[in-house]
PDB file of N, CA, C and O in Angstrom:
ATOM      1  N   UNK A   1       0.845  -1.183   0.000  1.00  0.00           N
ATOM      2  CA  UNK A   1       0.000   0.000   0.000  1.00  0.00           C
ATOM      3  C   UNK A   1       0.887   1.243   0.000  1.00  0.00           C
ATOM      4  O   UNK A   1       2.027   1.340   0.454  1.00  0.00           O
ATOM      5  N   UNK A   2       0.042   2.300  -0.678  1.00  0.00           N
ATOM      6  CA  UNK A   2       1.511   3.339  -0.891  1.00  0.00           C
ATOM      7  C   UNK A   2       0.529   4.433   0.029  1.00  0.00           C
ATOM      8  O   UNK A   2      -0.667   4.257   0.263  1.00  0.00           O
ATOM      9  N   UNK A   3       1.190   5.367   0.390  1.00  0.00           N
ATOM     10  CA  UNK A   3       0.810   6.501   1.315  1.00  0.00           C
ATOM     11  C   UNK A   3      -0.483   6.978   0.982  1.00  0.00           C
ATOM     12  O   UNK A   3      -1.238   7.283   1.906  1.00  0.00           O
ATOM     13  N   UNK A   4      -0.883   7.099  -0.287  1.00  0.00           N
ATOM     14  CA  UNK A   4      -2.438   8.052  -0.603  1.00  0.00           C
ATOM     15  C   UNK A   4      -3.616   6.772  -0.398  1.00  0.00           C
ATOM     16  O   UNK A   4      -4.780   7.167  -0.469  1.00  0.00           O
ATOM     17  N   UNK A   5      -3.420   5.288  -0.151  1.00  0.00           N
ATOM     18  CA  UNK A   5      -4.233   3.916   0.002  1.00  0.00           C
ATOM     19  C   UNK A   5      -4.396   4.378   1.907  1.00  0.00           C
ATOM     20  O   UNK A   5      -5.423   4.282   2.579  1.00  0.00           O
ATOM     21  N   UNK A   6      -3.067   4.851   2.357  1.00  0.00           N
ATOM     22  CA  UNK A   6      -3.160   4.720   3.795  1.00  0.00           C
ATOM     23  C   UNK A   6      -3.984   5.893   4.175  1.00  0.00           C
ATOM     24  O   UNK A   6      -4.974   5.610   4.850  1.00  0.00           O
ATOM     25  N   UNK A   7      -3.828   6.967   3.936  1.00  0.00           N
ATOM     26  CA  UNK A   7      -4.612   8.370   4.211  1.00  0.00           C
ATOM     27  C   UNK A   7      -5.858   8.051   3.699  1.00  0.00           C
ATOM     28  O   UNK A   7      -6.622   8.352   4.617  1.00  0.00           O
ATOM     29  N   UNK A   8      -6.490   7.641   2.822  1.00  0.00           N
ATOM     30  CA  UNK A   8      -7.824   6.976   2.489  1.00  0.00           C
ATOM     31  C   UNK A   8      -8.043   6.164   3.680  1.00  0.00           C
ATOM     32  O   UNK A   8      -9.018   6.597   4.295  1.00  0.00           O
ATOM     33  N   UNK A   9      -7.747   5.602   3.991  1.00  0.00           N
ATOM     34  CA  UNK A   9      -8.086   4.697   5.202  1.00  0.00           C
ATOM     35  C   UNK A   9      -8.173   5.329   6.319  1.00  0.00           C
ATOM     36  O   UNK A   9      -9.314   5.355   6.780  1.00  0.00           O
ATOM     37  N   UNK A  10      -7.603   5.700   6.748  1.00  0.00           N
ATOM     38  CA  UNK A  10      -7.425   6.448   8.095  1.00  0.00           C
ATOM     39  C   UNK A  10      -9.053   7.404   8.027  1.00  0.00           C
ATOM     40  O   UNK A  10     -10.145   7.321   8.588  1.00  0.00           O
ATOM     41  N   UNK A  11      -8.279   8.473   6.784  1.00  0.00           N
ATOM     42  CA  UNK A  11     -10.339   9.465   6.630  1.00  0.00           C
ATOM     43  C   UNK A  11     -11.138   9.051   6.713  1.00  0.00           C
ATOM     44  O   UNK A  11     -12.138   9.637   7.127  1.00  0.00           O
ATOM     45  N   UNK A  12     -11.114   7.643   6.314  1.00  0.00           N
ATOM     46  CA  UNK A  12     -12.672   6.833   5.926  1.00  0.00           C
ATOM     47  C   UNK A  12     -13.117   6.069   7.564  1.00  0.00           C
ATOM     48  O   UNK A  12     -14.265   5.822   7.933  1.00  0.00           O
ATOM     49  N   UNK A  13     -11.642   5.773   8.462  1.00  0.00           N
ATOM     50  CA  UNK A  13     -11.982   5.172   9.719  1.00  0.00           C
ATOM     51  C   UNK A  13     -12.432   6.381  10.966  1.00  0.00           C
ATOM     52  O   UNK A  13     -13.012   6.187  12.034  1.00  0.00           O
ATOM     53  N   UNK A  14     -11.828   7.895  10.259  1.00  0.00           N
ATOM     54  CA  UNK A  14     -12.252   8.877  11.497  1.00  0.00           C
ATOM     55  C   UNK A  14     -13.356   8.787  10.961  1.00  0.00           C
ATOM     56  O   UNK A  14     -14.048   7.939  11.524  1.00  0.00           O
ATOM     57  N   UNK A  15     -13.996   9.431   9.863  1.00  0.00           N
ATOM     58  CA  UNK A  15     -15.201   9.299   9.301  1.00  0.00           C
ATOM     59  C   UNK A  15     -16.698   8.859  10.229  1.00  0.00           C
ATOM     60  O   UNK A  15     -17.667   9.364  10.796  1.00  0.00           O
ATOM     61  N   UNK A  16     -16.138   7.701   9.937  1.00  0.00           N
ATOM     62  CA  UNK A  16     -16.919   6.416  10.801  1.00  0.00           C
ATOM     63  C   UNK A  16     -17.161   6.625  12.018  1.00  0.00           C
ATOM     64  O   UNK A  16     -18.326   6.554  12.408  1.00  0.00           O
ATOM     65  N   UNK A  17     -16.108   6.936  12.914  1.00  0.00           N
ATOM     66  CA  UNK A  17     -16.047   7.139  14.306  1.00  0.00           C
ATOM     67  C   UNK A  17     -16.492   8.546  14.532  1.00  0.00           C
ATOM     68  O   UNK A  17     -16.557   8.989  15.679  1.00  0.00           O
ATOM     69  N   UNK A  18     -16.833   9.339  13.386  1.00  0.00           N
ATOM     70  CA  UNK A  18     -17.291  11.008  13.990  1.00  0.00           C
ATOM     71  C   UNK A  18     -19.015  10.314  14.262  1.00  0.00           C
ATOM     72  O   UNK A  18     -19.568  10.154  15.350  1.00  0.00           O
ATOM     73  N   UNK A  19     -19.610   9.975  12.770  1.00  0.00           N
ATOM     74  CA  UNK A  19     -20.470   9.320  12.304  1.00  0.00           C
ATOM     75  C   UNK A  19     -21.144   8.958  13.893  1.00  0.00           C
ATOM     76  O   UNK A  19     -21.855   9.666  14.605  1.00  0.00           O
ATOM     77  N   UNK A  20     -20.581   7.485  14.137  1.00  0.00           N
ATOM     78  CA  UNK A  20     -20.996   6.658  15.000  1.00  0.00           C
ATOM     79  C   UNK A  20     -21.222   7.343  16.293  1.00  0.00           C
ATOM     80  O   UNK A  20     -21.965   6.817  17.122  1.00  0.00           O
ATOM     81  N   UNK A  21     -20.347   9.046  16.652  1.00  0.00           N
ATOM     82  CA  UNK A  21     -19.908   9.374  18.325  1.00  0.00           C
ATOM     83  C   UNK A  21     -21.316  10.166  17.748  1.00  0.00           C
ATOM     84  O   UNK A  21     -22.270  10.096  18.523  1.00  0.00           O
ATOM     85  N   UNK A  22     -21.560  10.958  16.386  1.00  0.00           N
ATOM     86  CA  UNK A  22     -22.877  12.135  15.995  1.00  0.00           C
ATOM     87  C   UNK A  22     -23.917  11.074  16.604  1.00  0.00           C
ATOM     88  O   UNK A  22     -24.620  11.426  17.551  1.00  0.00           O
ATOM     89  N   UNK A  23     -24.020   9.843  16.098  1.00  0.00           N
ATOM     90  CA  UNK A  23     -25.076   8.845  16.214  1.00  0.00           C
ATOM     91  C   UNK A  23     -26.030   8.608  17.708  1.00  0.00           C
ATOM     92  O   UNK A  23     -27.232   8.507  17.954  1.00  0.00           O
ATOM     93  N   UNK A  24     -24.505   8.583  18.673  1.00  0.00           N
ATOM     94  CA  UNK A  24     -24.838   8.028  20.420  1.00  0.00           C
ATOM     95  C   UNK A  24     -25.127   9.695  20.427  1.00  0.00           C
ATOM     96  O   UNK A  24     -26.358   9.681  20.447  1.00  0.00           O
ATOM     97  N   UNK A  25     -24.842  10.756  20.423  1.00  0.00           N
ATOM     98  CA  UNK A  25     -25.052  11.668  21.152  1.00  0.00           C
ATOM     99  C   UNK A  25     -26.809  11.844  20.422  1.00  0.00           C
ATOM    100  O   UNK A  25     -27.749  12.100  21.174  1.00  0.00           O
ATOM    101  N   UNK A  26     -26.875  11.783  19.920  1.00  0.00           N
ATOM    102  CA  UNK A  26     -28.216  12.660  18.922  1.00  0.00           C
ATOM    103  C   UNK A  26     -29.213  11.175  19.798  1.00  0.00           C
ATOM    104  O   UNK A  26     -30.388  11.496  19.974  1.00  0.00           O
ATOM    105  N   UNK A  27     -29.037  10.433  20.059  1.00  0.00           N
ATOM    106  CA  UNK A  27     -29.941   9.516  20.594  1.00  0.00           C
ATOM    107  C   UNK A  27     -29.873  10.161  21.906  1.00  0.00           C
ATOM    108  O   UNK A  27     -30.931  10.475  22.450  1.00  0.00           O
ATOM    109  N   UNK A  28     -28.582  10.431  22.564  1.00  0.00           N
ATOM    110  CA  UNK A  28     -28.638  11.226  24.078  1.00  0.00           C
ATOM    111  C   UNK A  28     -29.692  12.449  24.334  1.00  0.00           C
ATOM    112  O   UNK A  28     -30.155  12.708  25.445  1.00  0.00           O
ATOM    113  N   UNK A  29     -29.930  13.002  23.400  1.00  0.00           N
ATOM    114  CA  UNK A  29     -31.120  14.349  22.749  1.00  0.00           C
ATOM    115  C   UNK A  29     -30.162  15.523  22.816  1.00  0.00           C
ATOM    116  O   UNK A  29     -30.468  16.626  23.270  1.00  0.00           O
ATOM    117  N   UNK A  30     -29.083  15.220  22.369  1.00  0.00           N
ATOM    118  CA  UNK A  30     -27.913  16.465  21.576  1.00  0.00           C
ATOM    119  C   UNK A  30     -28.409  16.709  20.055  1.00  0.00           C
ATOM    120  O   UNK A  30     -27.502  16.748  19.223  1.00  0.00           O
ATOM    121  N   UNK A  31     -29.355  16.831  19.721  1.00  0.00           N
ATOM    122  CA  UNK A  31     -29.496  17.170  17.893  1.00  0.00           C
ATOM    123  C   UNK A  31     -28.229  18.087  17.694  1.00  0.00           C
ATOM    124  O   UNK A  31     -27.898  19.077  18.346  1.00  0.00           O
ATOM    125  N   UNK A  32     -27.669  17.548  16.720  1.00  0.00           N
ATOM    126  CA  UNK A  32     -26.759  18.388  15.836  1.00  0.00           C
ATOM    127  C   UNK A  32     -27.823  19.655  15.128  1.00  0.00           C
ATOM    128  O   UNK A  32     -29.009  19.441  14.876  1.00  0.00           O
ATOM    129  N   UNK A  33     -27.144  20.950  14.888  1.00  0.00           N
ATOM    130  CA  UNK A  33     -27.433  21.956  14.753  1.00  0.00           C
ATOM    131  C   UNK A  33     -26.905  21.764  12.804  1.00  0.00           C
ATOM    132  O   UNK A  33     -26.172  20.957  12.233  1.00  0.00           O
ATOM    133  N   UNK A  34     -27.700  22.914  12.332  1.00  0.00           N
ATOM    134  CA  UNK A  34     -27.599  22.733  10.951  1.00  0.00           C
ATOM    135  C   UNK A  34     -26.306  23.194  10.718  1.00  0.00           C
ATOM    136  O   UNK A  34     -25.706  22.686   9.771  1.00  0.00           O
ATOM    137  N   UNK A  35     -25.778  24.004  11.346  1.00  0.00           N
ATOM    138  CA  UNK A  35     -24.185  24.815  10.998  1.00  0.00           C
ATOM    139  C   UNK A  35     -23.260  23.539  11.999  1.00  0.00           C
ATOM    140  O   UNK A  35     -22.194  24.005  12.400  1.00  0.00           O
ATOM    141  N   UNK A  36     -23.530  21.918  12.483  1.00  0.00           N
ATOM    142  CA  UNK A  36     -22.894  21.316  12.560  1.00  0.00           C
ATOM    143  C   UNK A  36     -22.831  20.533  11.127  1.00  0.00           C
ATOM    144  O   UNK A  36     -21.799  19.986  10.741  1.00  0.00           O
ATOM    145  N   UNK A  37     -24.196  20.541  10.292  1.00  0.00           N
ATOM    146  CA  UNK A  37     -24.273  19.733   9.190  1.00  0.00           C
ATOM    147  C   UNK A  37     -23.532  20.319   8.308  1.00  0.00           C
ATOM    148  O   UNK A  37     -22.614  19.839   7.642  1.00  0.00           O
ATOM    149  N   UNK A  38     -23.941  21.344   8.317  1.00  0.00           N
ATOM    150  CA  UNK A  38     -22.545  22.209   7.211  1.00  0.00           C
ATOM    151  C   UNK A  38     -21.337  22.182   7.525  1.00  0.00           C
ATOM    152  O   UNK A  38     -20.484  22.574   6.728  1.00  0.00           O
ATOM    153  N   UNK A  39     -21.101  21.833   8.437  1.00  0.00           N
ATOM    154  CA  UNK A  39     -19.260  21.939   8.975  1.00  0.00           C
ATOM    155  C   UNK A  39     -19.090  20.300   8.404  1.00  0.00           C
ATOM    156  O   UNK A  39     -18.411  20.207   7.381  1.00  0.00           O
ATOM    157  N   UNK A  40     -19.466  19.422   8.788  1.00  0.00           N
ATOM    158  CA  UNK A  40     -19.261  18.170   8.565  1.00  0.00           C
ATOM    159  C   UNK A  40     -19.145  17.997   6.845  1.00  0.00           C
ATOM    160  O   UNK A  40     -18.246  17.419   6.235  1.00  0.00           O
ATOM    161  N   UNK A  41     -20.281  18.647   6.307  1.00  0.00           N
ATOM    162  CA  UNK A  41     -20.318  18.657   4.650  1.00  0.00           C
ATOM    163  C   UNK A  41     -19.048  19.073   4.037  1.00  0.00           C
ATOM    164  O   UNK A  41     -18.455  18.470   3.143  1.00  0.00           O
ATOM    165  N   UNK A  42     -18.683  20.200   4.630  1.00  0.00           N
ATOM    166  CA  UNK A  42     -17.394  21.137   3.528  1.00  0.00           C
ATOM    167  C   UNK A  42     -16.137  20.372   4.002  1.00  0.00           C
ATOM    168  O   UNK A  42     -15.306  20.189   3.112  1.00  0.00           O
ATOM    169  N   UNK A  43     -15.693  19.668   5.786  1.00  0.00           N
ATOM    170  CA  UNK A  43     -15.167  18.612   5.455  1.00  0.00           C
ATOM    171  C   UNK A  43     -14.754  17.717   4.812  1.00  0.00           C
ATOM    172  O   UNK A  43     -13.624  17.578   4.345  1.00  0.00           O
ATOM    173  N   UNK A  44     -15.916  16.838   4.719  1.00  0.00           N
ATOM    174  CA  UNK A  44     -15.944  15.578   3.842  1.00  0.00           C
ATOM    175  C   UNK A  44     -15.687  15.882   2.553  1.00  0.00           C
ATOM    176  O   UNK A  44     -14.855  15.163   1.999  1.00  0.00           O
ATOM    177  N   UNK A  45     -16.245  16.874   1.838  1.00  0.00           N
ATOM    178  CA  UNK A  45     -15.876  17.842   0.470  1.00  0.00           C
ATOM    179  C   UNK A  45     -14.562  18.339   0.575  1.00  0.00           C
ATOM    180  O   UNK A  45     -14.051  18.685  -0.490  1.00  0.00           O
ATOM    181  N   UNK A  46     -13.843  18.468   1.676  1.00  0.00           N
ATOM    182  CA  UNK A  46     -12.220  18.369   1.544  1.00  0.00           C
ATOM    183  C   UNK A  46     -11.164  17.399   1.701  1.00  0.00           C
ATOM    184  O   UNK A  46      -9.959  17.557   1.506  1.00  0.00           O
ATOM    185  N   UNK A  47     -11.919  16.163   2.159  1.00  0.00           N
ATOM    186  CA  UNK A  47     -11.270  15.095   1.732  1.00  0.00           C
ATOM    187  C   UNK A  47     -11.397  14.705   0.697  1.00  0.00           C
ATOM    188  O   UNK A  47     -10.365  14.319   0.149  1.00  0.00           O
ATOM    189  N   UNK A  48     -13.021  14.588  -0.268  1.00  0.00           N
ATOM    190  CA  UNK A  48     -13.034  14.308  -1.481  1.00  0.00           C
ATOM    191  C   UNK A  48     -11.877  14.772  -2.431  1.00  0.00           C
ATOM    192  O   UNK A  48     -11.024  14.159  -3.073  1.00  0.00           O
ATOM    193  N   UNK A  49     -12.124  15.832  -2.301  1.00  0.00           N
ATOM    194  CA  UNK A  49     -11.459  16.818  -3.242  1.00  0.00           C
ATOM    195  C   UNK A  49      -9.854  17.054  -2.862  1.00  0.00           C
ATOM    196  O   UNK A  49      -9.127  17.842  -3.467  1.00  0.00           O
ATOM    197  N   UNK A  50      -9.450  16.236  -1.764  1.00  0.00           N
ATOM    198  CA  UNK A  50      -7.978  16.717  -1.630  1.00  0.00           C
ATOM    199  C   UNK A  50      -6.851  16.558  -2.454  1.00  0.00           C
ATOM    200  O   UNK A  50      -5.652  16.782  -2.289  1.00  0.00           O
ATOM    201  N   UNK A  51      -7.710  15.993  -3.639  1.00  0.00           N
ATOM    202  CA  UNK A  51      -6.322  15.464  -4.643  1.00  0.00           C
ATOM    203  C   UNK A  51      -5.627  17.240  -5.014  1.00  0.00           C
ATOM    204  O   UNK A  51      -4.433  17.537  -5.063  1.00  0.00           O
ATOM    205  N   UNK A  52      -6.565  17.976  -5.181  1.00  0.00           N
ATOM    206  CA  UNK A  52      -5.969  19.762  -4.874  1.00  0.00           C
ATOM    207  C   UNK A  52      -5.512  20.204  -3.673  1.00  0.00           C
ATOM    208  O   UNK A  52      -6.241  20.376  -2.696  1.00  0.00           O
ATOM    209  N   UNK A  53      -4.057  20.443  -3.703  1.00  0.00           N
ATOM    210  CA  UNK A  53      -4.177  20.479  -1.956  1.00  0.00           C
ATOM    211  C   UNK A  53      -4.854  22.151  -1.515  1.00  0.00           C
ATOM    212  O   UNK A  53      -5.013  22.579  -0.372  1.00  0.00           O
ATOM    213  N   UNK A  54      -5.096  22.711  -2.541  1.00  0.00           N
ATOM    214  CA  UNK A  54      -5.586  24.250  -2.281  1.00  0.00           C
ATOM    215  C   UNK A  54      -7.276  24.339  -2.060  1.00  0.00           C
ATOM    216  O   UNK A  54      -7.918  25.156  -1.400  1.00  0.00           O
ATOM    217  N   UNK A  55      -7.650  23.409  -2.709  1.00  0.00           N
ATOM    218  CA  UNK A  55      -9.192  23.621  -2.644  1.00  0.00           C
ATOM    219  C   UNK A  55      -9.754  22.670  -1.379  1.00  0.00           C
ATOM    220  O   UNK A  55     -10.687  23.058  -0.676  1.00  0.00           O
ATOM    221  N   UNK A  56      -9.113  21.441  -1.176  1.00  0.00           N
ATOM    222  CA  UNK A  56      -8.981  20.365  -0.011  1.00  0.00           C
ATOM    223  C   UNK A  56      -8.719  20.988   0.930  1.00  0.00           C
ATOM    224  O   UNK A  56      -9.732  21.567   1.320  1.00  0.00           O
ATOM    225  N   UNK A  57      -7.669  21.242   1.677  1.00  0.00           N
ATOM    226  CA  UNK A  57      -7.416  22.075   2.585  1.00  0.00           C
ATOM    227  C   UNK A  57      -8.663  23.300   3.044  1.00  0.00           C
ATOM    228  O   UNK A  57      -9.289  23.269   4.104  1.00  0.00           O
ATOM    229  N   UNK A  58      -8.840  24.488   1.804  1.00  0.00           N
ATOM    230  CA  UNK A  58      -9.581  25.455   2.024  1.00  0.00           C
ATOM    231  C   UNK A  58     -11.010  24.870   2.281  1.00  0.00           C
ATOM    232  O   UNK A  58     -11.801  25.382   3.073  1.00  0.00           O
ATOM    233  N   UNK A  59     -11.199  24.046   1.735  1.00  0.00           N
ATOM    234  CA  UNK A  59     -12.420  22.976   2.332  1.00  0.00           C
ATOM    235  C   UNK A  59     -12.541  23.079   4.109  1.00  0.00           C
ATOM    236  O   UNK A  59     -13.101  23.716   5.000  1.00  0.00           O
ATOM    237  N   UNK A  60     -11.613  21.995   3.882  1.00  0.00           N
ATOM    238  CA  UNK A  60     -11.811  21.525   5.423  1.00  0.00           C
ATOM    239  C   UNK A  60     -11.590  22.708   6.565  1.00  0.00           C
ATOM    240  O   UNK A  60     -12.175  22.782   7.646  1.00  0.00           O
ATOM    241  N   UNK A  61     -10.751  23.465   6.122  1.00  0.00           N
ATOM    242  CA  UNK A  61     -10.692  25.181   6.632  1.00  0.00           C
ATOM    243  C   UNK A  61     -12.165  25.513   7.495  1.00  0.00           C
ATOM    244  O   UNK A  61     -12.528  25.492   8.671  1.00  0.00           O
ATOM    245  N   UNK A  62     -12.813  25.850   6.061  1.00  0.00           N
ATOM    246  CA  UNK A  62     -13.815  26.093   6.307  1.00  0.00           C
ATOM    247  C   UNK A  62     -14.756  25.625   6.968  1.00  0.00           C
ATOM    248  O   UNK A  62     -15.780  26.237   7.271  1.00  0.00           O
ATOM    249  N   UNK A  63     -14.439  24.313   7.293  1.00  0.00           N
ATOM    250  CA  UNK A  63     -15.741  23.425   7.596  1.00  0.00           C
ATOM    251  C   UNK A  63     -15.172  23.466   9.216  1.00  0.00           C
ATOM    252  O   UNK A  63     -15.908  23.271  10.183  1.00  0.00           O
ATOM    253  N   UNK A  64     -13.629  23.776   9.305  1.00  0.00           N
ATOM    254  CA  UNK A  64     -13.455  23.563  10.940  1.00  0.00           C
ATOM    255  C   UNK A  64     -14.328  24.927  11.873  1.00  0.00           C
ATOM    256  O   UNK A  64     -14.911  25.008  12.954  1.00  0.00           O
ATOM    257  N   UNK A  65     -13.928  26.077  10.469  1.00  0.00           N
ATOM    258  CA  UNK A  65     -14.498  27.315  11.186  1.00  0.00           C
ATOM    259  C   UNK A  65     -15.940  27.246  11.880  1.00  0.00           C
ATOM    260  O   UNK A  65     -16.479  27.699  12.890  1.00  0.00           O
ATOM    261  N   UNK A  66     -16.326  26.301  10.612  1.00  0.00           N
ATOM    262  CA  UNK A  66     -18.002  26.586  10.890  1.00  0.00           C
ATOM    263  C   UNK A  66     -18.244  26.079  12.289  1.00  0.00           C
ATOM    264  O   UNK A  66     -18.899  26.641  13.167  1.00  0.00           O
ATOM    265  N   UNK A  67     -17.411  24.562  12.376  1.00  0.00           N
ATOM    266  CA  UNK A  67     -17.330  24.075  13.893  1.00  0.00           C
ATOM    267  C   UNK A  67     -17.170  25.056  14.694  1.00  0.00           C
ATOM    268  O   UNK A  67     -18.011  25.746  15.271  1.00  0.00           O
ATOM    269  N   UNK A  68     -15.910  25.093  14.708  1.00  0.00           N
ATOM    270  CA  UNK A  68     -15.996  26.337  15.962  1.00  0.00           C
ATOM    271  C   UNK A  68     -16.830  27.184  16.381  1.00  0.00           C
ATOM    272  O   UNK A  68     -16.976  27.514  17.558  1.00  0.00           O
ATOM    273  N   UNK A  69     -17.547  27.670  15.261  1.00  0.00           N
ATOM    274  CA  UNK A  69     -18.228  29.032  15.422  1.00  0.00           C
ATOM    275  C   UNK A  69     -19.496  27.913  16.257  1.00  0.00           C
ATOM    276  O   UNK A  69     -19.399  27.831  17.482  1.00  0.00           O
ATOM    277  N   UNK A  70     -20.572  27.143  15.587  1.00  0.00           N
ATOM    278  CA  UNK A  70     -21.258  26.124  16.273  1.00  0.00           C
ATOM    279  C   UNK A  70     -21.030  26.061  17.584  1.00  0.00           C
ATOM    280  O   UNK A  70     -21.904  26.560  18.293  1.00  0.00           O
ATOM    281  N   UNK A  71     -19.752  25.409  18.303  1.00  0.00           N
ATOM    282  CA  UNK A  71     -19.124  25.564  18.749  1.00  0.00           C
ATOM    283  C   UNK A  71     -19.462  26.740  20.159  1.00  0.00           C
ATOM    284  O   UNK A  71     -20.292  26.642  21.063  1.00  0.00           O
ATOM    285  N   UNK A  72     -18.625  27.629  19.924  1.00  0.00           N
ATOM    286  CA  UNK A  72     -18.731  29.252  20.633  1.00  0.00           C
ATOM    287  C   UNK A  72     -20.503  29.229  20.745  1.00  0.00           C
ATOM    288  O   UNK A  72     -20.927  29.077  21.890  1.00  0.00           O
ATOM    289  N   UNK A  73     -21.359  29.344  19.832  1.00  0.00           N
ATOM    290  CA  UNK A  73     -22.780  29.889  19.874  1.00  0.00           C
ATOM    291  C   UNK A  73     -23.295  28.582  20.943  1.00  0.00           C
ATOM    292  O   UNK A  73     -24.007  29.129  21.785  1.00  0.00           O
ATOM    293  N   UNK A  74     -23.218  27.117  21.231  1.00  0.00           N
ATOM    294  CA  UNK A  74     -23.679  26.449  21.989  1.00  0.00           C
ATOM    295  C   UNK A  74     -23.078  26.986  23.569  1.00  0.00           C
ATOM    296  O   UNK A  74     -23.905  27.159  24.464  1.00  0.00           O
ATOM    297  N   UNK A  75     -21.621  27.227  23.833  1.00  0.00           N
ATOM    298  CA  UNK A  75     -21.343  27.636  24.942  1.00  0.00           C
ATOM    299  C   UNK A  75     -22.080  29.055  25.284  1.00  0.00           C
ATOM    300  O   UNK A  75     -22.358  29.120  26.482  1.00  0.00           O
ATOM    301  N   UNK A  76     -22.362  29.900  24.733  1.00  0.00           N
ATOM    302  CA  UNK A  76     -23.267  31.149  24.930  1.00  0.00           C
ATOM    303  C   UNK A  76     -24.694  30.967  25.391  1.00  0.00           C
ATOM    304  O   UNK A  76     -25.142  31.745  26.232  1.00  0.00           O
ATOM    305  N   UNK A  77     -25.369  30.087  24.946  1.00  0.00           N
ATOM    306  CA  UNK A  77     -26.440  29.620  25.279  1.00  0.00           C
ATOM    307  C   UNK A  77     -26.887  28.923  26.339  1.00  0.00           C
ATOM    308  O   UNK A  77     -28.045  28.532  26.482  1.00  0.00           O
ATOM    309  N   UNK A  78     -25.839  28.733  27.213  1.00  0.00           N
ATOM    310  CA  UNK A  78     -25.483  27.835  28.146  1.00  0.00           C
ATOM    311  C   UNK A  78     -25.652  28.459  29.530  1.00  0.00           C
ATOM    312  O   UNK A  78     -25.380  27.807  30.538  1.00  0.00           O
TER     313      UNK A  78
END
């Protein structure tokens, strides 16, 4: 297996495990918020796409921001 077989693997196993942790909490009655669905989307759209490392990257950029910001607005509410 050469390095870009192993990084496929690895994305596809966090993937899974974000997936599965979104899964137990949202049954706990944590609903994910729509600006968590969008953070998760432009993610995954930067792994797709990482064969660019400019548009991949700026992807996932974006998708961490959105977290955060999600993020910050749940601790305010609190």
């Amino acid at each position: 297996m050469d390095a870009s077989q192993i990084y496929i693997i690895i994305s596809i196993s966090v993937l899974v495990i974000i997936i599965l942790l979104a899964l137990y909490l949202y049954k706990k009655g944590n609903k994910p918020t729509s600006l968590t669905g969008l953070a998760l989307g432009f993610i995954i759209a930067g792994i797709v796409f990482g064969e660019d490392k400019v548009i991949g990257y700026s992807l996932i950029g974006i998708g961490v921001i959105f977290a955060i910001i999600d993020m910050l607005k749940k601790l305010k509410h609190k």
